[in-house]
C-alpha atoms as one frame of an Amber mdcrd trajectory, in Angstrom:
protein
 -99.581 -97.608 101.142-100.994 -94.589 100.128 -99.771 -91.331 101.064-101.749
 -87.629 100.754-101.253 -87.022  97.482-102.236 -90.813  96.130-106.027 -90.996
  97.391-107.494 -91.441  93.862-107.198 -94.613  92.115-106.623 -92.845  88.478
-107.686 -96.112  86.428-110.881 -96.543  88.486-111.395 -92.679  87.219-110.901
 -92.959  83.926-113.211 -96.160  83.710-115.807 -94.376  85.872-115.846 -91.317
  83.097-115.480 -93.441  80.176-118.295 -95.460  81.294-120.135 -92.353  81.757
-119.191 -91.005  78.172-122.748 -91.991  76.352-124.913 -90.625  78.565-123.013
 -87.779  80.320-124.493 -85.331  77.737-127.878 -85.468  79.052-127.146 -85.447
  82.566-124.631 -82.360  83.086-126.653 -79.384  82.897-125.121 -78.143  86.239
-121.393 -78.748  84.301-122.663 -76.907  81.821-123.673 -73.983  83.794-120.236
 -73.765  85.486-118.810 -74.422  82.029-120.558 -70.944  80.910-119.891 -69.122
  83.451-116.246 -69.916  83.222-116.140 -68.413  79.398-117.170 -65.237  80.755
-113.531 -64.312  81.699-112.578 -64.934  78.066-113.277 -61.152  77.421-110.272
 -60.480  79.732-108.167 -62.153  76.708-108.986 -58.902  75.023-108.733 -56.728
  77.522-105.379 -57.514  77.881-103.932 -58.235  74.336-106.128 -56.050  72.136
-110.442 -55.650  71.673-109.722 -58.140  68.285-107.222 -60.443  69.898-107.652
 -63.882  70.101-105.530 -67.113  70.698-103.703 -69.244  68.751-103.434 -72.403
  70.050-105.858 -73.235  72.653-106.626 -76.365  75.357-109.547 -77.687  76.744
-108.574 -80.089  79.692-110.367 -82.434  80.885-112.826 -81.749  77.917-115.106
 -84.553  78.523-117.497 -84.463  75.442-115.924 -80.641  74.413-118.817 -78.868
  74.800-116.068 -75.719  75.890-114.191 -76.635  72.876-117.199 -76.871  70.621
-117.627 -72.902  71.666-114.253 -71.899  71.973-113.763 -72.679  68.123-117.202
 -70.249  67.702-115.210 -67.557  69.871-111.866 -68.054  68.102-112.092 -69.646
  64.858-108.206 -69.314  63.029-106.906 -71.407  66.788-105.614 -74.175  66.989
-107.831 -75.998  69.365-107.740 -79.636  71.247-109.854 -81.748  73.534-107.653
 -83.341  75.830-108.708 -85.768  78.365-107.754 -89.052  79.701-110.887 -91.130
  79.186-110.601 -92.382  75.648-114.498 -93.415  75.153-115.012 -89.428  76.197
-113.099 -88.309  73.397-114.990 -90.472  70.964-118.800 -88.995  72.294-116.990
 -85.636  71.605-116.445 -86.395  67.675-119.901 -83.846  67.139-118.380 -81.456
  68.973-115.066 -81.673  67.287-115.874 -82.245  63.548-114.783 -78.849  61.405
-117.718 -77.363  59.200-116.802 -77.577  55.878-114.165 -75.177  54.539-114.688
 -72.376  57.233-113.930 -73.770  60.620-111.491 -76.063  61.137-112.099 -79.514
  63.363-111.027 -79.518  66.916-108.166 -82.249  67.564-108.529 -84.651  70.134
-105.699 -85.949  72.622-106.256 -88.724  75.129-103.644 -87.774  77.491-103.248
 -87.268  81.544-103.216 -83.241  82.438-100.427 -83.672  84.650 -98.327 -84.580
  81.229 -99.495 -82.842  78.898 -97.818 -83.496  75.250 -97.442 -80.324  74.336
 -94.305 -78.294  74.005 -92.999 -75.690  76.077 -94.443 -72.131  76.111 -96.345
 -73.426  73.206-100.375 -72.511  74.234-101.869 -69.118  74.452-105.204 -70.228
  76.360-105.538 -73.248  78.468-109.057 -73.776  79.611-110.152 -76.416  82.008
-113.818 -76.822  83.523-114.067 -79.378  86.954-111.219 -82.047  86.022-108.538
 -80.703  88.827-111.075 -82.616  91.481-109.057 -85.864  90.304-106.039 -84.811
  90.793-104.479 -85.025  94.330-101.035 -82.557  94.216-102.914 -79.557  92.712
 -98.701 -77.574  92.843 -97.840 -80.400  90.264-100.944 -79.863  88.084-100.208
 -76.272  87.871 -96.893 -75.893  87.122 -97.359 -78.030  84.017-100.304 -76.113
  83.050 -97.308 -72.934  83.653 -95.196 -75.312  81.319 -97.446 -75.201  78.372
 -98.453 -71.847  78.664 -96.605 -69.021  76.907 -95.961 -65.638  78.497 -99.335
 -63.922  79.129-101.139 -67.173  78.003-104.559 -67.325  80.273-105.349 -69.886
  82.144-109.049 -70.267  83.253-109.878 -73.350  85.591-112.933 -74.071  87.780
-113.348 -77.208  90.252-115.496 -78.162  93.429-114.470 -76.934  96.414-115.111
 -78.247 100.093-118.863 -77.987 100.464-119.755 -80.032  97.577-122.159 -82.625
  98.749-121.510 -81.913 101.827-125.278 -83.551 103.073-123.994 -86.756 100.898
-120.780 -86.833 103.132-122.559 -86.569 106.339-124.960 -89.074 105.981-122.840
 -91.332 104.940-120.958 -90.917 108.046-123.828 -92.218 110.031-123.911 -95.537
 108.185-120.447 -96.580 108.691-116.891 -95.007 108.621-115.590 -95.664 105.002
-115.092 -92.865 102.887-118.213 -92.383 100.236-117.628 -89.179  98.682-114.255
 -87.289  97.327-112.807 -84.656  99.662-112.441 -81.078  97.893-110.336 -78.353
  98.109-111.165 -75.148 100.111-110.544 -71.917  97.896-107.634 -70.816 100.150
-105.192 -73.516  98.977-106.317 -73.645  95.664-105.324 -69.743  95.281-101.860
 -70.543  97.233-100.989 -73.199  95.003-102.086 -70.784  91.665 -99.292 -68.080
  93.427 -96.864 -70.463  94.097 -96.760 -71.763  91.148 -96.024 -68.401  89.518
 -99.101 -67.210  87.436 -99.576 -63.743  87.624-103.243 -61.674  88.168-104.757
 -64.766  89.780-108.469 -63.482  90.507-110.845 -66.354  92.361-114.542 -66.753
  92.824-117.402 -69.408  93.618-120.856 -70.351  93.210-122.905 -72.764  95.718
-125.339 -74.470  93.568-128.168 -76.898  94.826-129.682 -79.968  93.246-132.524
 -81.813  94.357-133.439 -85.210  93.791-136.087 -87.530  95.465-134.203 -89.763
  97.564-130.337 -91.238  97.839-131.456 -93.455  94.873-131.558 -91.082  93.234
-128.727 -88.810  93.766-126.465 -91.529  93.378-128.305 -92.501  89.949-127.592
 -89.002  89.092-123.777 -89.021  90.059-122.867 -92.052  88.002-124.381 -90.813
  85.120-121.511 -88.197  85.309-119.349 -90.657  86.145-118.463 -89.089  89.569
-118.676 -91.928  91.110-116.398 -93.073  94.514-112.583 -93.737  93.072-110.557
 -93.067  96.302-108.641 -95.684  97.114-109.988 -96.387 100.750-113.418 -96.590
  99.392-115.347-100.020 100.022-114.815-102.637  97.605-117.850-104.518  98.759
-121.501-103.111  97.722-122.941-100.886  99.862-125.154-103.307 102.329-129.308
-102.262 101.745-128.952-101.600 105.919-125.895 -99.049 105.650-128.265 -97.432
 102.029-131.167 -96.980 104.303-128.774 -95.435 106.969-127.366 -93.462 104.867
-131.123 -92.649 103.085-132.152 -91.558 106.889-130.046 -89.487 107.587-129.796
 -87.017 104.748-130.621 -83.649 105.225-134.414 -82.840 103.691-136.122 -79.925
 102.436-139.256 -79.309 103.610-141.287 -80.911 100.742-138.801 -84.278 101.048
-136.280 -83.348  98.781-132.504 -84.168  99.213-130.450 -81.416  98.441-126.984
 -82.256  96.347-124.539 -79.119  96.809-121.730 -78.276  94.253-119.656 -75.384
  95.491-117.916 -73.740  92.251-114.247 -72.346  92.714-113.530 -70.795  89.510
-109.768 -69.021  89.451-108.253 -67.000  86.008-104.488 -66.525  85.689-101.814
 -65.112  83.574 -98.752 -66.487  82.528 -95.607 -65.176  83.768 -92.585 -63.800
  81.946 -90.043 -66.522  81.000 -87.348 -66.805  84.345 -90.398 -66.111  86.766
 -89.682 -68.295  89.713 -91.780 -70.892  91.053 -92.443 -70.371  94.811 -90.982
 -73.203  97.170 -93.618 -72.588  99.735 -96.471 -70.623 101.200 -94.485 -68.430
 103.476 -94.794 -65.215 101.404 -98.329 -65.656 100.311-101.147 -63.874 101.857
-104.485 -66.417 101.596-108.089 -64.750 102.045-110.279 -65.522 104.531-113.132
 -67.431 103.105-115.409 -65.193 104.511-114.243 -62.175 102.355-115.123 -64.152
  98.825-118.475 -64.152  97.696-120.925 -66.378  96.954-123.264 -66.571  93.854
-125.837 -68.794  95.053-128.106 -70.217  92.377-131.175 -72.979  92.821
């Protein structure tokens, strides 16, 4: 049996991306738009170490095709800079994004490994930058403190990932047609903040987006979600296809606009950090940690 912190079946993930790899490219723009507002916190990296400064050695996780590494090499061209994720066929769609140009810029390396073990040494990466991949990962304390691991002293860490009211209207109608779970549940920005703090990290500052999509009919929003390759990988998810009676259930009763639209919402939690010193402790539990009510952070809303 599964307990809370197993609900994703992590091969089923990795097949779903990889699967996903060849066309995910053309089918991300809203990715990309979180992706770029992400990189606007890399001018804090100067703010803090110097107007000129830039990393060293640098991480994209959960890089997919490294479109974030592709312009983190434009932003900081002497780093050290690698694609990690755990999809293998991602990392080969990446190799345009990756390949050096001639003798000026040097390639960006590519690592197919899990984020929650990263092989990378201790205190060993100055920027660790990682756009919607912590959705797949259950125990959210774990995945930070390795990211800590990695990260020297000051290193920033810049994440983003969905919080709870992504697809939200997909989740409810669903509901209607039958009670297995269809769609991934996602963090609220509370917890995610608590688990930044107790894992140490310094400065964290947290924001979100709620971003709408619109596509004709389920058809089609479920066309549009495997061609990211967020498709259903919990465990307790039906391993039978969805019967054409439960669809049209389903189909019913999703929310419209008024021109017949179905909405798809993506709620955007993006969170910057710093490093702590070396012999910062890691916090044990929530007790001493203040979370913000969820009406006090704003939303950037964006059709």
């Amino acid at each position: 049996m599964n307990d809370n912190r197993d609900i994703f079946d992590r091969a089923r993930v990795r097949r779903n991306f990889g699967a996903a790899a060849e066309r995910y490219a053309g089918h991300s723009a809203l990715q990309r738009e979180i992706e770029f507002r992400l990189m606007e916190s890399l001018a804090h990296y100067s703010l803090k170490h110097g107007e000129d400064a830039r990393p060293q050695r640098i991480l994209d996780v959960g890089s997919g095709p490294a479109t974030a590494a592709h312009a983190l090499r434009s932003w900081a061209p002497k780093a050290d800079i690698f694609a990690v994720d755990a999809a293998l066929p991602m990392l080969k769609a990446a190799e345009a994004n990756t390949r050096g140009q001639w003798l000026r810029r040097r390639r960006v390396e590519r690592v197919c490994a899990d984020l929650r073990a990263l092989p990378f040494a201790d205190a060993s990466v100055d920027l660790l930058f990682s756009n919607l991949a912590l959705q797949w990962v259950e125990d959210l304390p774990a995945a930070f403190a390795e990211f800590r691991r990695v990260l020297a002293p000051k290193g920033l860490l810049l994440i983003s990932t969905f919080g709870e009211q992504t697809l939200a209207e997909l989740r409810e109608a669903f509901a209607m047609a039958d009670d297995a779970p269809h769609v991934s549940p996602f963090t609220a920005i509370a917890p995610f903040g608590d688990a930044l703090m107790a894992a140490g990290f310094a400065e964290p500052v947290l924001d979100r987006d709620l971003l709408f999509e619109y596509q004709p009919d389920l058809r089609g929003v479920m066309l549009s979600l495997k061609a990211i390759g967020a498709t259903n990988a919990l465990h307790a998810r039906r391993h039978s296809l969805s019967g054409k009676a439960r669809f049209r259930r389903a189909d019913a009763a999703h929310v419209r606009t008024e021109d017949g639209q179905l909405p798809v919402r993506w709620e955007a939690i993006y969170a910057q950090a710093w490093a702590p010193e070396p012999g910062t402790p890691m916090r044990d539990g929530f007790g001493e940690i203040a979370a913000m009510p969820i009406d006090r952070i704003p939303i950037r809303r964006k059709r």
